[in-house]
PAGUMI-491713 format. One record per atom (N, C-alpha, C): residue in three letters; x, y, z. Coordinates in steps of 0.2 Angstrom, whole numbers, plus 5000, padded with zeros to 4 digits. Atoms other than C-alpha are relative to their C-alpha. Layout:
REM residues N
alaXYZ;...
This chain:
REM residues 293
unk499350025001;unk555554915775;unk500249945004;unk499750044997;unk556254745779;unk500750015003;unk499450004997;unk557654725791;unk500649954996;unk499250035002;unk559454695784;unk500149935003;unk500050074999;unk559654485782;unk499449975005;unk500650044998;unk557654465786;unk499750034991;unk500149995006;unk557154465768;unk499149984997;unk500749995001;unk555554495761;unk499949944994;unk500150045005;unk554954345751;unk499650004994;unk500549965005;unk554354365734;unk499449944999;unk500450015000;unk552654325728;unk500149994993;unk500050055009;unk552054305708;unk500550054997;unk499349975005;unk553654345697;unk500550015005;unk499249974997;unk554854375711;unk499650035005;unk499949974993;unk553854475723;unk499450035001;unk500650014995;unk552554515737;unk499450054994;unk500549974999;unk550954615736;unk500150075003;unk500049934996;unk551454755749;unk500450044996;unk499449955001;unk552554915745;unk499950004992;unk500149965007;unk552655005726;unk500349924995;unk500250035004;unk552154905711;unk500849984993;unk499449995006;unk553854835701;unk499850004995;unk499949985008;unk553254875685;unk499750075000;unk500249945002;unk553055045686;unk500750044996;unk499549995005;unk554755035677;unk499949964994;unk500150055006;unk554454935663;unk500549994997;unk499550015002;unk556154945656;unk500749945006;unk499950044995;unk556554845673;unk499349955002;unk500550064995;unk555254695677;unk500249975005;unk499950074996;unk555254585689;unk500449944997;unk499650065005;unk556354425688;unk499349955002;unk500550065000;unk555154255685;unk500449955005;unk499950054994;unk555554165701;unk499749905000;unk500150075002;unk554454005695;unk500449974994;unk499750075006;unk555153965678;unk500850025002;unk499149994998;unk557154005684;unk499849945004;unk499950074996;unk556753855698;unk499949954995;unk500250045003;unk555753765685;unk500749964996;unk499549975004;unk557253795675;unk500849965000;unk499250004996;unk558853775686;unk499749935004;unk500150074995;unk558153625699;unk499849964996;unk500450065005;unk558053475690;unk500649955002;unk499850054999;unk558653315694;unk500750014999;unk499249995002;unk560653305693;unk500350085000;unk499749945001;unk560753475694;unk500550055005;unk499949954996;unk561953595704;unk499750025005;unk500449984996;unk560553675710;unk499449985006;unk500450004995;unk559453655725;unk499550025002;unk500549934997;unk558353805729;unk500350064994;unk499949935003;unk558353965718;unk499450035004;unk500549944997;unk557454095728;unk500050075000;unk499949905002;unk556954295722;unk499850015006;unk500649974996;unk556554395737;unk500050104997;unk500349935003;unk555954575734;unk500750045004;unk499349974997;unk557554665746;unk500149975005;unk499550024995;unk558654615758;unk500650045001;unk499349984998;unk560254665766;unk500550004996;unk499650035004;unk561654565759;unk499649924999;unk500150065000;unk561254395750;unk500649965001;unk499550034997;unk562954345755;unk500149985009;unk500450014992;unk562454375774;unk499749964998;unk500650064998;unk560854265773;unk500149964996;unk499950084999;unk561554125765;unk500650005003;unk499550044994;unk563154135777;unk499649985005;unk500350034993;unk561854125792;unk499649924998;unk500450085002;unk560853955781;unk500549985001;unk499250045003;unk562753895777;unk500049995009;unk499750044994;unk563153885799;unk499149965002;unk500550054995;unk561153795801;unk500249964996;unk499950085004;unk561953665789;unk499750014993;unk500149995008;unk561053725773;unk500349954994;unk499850045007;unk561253605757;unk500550054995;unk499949965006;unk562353645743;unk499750024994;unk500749965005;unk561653745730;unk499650025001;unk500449945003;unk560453855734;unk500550074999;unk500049915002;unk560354035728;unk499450035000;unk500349974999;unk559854175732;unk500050054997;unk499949955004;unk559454325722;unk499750065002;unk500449964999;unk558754485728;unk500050064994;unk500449965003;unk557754615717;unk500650085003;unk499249944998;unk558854765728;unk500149985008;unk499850004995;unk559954745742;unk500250075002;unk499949944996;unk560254885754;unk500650015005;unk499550004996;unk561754835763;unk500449944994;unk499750045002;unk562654745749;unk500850034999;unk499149984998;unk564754725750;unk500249984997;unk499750025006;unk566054695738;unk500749985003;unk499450034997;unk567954665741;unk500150065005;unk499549934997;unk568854755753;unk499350065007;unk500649984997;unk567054805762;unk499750044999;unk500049965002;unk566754905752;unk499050004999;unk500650015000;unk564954955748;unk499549984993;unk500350025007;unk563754895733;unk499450025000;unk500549994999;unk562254975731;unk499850024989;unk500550005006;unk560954985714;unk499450015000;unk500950004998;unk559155045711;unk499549934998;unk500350055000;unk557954915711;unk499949964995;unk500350025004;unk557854795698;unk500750014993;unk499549945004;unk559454885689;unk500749944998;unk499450035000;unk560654725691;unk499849915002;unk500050074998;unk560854545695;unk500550025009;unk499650024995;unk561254515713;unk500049955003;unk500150074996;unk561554335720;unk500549985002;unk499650024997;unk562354245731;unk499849914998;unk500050075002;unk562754035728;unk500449975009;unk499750044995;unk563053915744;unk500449944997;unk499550045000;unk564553795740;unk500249965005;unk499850034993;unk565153655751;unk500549944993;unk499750065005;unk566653565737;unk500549975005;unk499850054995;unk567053445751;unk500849974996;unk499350055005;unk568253345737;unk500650074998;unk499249965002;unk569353505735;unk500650035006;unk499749994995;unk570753545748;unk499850075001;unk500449944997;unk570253705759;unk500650044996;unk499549965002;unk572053765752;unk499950044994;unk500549985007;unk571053785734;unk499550035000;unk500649955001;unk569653885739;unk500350084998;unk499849915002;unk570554055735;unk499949984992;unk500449985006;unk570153995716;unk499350004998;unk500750005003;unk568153995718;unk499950074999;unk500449935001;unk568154205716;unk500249994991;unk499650015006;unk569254155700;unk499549984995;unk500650035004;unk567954035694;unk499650025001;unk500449965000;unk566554135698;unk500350034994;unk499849975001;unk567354265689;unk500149974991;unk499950025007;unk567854165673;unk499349964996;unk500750025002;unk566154075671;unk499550074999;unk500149945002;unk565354245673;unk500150034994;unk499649975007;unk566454335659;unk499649954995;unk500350045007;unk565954195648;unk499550004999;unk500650015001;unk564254175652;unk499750094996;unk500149945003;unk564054365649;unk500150014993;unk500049995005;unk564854375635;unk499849964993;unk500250055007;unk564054255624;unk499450045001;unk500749985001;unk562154305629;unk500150084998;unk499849935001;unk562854515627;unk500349994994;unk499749995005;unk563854495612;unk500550065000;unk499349944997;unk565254615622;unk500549945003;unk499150034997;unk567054565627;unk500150025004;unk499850024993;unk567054535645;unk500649975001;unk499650044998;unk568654525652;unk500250005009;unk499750024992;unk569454505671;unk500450065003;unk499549954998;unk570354645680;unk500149955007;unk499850034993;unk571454545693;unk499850025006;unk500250075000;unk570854465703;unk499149994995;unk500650035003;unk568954455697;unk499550045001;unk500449945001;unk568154635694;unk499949984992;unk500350025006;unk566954595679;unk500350084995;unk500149925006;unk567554755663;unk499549974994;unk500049995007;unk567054795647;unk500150064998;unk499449955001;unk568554885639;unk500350035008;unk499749974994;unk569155005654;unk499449995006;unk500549984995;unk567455005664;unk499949945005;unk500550064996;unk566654885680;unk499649994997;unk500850025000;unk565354795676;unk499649975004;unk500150014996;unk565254695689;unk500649955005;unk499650034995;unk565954615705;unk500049955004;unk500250084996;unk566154455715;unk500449995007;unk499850034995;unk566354425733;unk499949925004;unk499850044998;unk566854265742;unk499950005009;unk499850004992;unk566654215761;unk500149925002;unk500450094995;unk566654045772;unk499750025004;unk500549994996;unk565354025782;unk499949945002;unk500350074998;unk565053845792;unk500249964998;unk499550025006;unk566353785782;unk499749984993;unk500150005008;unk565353815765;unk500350094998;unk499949935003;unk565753945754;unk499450054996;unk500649985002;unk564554075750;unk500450054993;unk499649955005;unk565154165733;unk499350054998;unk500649935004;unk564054325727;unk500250034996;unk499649955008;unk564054425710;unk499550035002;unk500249945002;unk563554575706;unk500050034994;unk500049965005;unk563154655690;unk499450034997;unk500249965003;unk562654795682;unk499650004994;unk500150045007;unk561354745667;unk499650084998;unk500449955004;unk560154915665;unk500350095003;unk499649944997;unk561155045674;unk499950084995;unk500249945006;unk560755235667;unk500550045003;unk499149944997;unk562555355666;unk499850045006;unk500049954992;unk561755455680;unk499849965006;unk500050064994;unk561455285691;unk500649975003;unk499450044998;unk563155225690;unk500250035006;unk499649984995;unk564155225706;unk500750035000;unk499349985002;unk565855285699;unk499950024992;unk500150045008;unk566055335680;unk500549994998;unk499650065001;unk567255195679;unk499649954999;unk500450095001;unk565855075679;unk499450034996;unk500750025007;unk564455025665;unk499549965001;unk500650045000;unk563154935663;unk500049964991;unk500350065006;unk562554785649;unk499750074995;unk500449965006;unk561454925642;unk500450044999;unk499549965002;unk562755055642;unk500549994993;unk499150015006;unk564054975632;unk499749954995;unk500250025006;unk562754905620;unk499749914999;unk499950045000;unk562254735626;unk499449954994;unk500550015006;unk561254635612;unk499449975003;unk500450044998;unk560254545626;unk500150055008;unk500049974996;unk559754635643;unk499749975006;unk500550014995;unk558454525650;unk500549965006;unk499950034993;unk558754475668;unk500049935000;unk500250065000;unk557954305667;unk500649964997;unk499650015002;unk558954275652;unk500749975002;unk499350014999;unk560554305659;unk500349975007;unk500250044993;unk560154235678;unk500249934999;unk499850075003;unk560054075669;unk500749974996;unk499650025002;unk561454065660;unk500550015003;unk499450004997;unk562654125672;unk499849935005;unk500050044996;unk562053995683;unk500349925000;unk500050085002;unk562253845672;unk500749994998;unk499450005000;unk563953915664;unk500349995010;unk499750014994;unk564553925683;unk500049915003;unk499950075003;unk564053735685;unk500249964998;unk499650055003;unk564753665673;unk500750025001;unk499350004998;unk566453755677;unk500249975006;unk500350034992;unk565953705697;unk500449935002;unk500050085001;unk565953535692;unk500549974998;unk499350025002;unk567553515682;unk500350025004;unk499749984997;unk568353595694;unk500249975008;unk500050054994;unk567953495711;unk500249934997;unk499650065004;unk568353335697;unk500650015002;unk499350015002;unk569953385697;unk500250045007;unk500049974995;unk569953425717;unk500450065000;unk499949935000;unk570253605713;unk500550014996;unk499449985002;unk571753595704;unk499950054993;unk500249945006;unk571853755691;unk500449984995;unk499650015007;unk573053685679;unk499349934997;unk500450035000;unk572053515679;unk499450024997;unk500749975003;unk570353585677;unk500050064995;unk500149975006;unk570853705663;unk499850085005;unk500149944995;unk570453865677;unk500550044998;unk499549954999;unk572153945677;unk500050044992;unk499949975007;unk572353965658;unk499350014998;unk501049965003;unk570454005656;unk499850065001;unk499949944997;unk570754135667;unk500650054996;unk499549955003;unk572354225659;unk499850004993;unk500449965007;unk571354215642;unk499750065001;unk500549955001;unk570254325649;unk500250075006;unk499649954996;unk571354435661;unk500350064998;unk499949935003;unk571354615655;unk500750025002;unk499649964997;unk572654645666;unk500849974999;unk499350034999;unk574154525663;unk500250064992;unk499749975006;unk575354625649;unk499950075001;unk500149924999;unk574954785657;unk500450045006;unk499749974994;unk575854915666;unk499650035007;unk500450004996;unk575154925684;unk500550025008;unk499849974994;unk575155015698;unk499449975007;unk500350014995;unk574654895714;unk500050045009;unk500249964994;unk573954975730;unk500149955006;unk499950074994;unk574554845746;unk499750045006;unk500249994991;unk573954825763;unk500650055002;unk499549954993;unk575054965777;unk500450064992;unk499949945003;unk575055105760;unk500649974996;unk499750005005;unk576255025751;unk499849994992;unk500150015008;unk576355025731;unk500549974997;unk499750035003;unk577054915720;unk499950004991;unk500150005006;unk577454955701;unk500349964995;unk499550035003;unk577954865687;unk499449984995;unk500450065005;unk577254735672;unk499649955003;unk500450064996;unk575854605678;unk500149964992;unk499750065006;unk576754455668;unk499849935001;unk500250065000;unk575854315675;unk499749995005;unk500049994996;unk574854255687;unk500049915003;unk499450074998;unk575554085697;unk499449975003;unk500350055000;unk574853925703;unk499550025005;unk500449994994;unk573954005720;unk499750064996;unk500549975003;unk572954125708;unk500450085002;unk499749955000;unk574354265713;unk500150054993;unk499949975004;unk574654415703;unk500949995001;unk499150005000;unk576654405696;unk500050054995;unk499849935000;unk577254595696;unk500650014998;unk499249995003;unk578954625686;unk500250085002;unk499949915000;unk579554785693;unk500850004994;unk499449975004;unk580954895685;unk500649974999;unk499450044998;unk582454805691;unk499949924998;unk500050075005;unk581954635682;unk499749945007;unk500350054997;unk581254555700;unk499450005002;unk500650025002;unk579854475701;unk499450005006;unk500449984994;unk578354505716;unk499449954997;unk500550045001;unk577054375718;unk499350065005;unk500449924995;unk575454505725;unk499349945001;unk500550054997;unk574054385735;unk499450064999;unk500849964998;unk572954555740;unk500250084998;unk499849935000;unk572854735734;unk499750044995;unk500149965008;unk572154865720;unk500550014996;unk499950005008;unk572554855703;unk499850084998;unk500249975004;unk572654985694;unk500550014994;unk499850005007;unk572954995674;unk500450084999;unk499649935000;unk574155125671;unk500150004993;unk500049965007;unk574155225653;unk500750014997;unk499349985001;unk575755215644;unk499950074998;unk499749935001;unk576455365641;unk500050014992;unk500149995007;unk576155475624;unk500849984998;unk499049995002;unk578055445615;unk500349975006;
């Protein structure tokens, strides 16, 4: 067993020679480690480095520790299974091997003011949805801030850190998940909920290149969310505006009312009873059920 952010490097298709043979599930292979570089690194491209290893920690950890030795923009990192991987809130993320996409992206959008990084979970978030839902032929939307669904379920999650003044953003999702794998049964899987396409490789690929091209129009228009089409790209696909909601805040407060919009700083805007309006920066969401009658 490797040590948490000392990661085992992979060998042909993704990984070593030591420790149990990944295809002894067949319904999960190995991801192709050569053709995704072949693939993704190419002249002009985003990308820098794509690298599988077999497990690791967190891929968010080991590229925050590359990001303070100076680390280039663009690589990723993708592990096979993490064992210490963390979501918002520090929460825990774990999956059996092979079961998910988990990767982390090193960022450095130097041309966007630091005040504008609280929209890269956004655009993570909305390039995701879309890349998902084109390659699945399922209607991925956003639960505020940037919990992947389909219909009520997780699908997947995305955290955000700085690290050495780059930002390391990571996703998580759920692609082969089996109902007695899930971590909650709140949350789904690609396969569960019927996805037309499963394959890892596949969809690696396409969130990568959908995220760059959102990436890119978005430091163009140094971060700005109106600008760059971000803000209303995101409330197309925001499950949560127009619903009744019960937010959870920092020191046990609760905050109910209609989630009517969300404002230029990537706030939630919370209408309670009394017609006044709450802008909400940090907190859970939750979708509340109208009442039968």
């Amino acid at each position: 067993m490797t040590e948490p952010n000392s990661p085992r490097r992979s060998g042909l298709r993704g990984f070593g020679h030591d420790g149990p043979s990944p295809w002894t599930d067949l319904d999960r292979p190995p991801l192709d480690a050569t053709r995704l570089s072949r693939d993704l690194v190419v002249p002009g491209a985003l990308w820098t480095s794509v690298e599988v290893v077999t497990e690791t920690g967190s891929t968010n950890s080991d590229l925050a520790a590359r990001a303070k030795e100076g680390a280039a923009e663009g690589a990723v990192l993708v592990a096979e299974v993490q064992n210490a991987g963390r979501g918002r809130l520090e929460r825990q993320w774990q999956a059996p091997a092979r079961s998910g996409l988990f990767f982390s992206m090193l960022l450095r959008p130097e041309a966007v003011p630091m005040e504008r990084y609280g929209w890269l979970p956004i655009l993570v978030g909305v390039s995701a949805a879309s890349a998902l839902g084109r390659v699945s032929e399922l209607e991925v939307g956003l639960k505020w801030p940037n919990d992947l669904q389909v219909g009520e379920r997780k699908l997947g999650g995305i955290l955000t850190e700085l690290s050495g003044g780059a930002v390391i953003a990571g996703l998580g999702v759920n692609v082969t998940l089996r109902e007695t794998e899930l971590p909650v049964p709140t949350a789904t899987s690609l396969a569960l909920a019927g996805a037309a396409v499963t394959d890892r490789d596949t969809l690696l690929r396409e969130l990568l290149r959908s995220f760059a091209e959102l990436y890119r129009e978005w430091v163009a228009a140094a971060g700005d969310p109106q600008a760059s089409g971000l803000l209303p790209a995101y409330a197309a696909r925001c499950t949560t505006l127009g619903r009744q909601v019960r937010v959870l805040l920092p020191g046990d407060q609760e905050l109910v009312g209609e989630a009517v919009a969300v404002d230029p700083d990537g706030r939630l805007v919370v209408r309670t009873p009394d017609g006044n309006r709450h802008p909400v920066a940090a907190g859970d969401v939750v979708h509340v059920r109208p009442e039968a009658g």
